[in-house]
Steps between C-alpha positions, in 0.01 A plus 500: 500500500646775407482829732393803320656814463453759773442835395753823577384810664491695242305249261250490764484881550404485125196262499408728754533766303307365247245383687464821623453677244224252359301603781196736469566835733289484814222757519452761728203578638196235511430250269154709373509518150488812254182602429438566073383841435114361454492377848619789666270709296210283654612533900360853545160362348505191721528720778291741435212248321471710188271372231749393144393385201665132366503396116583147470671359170182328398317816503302551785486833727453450873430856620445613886754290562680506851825337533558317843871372428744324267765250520722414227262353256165668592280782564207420800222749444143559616260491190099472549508435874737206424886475569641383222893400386589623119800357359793758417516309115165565448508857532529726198502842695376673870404842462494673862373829594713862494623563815466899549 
């Protein structure tokens, strides 16, 4: 059996090295995400409860809308008394109200 080859310092310093440097930075901060422009354009009508307007791809309006909240893939709303979750995919456009 034949003994293998023990590495020197500075051969080791270098897998290290590399290893290193393979490594994603750690964050700062917490691990929340970024919000995209479209969700942070719908917080002040969450909180608030403004009425929007959704278009969906396949043509429908849903107006009086209120938005409750969003996660990454969806939009909860109140429509017609009922709560309701829309997909983000199927949504064409949200038009929201002027804030003065």
């Amino acid at each position: 059996m034949k003994n293998r080859p023990i590495l020197t310092v500075s051969a080791a310093r270098r897998i290290n090295k590399d290893e290193a440097a393979n490594k994603k930075p750690a964050s700062k901060g917490s691990n929340r995400r970024q919000l995209e422009q479209h969700e942070a354009s719908l917080v002040p009508h969450i909180r608030n409860r403004n009425q929007i307007t959704v278009h969906l791809l396949d043509g429908t309006v849903l107006e009086g809308v209120t938005p409750i909240g969003f996660d990454r893939y969806s939009i909860a709303i109140e429509h017609q008394g009922f709560r309701e979750t829309i997909f983000k995919s199927a949504i064409a456009r949200i038009i929201t109200p002027v804030e003065a």
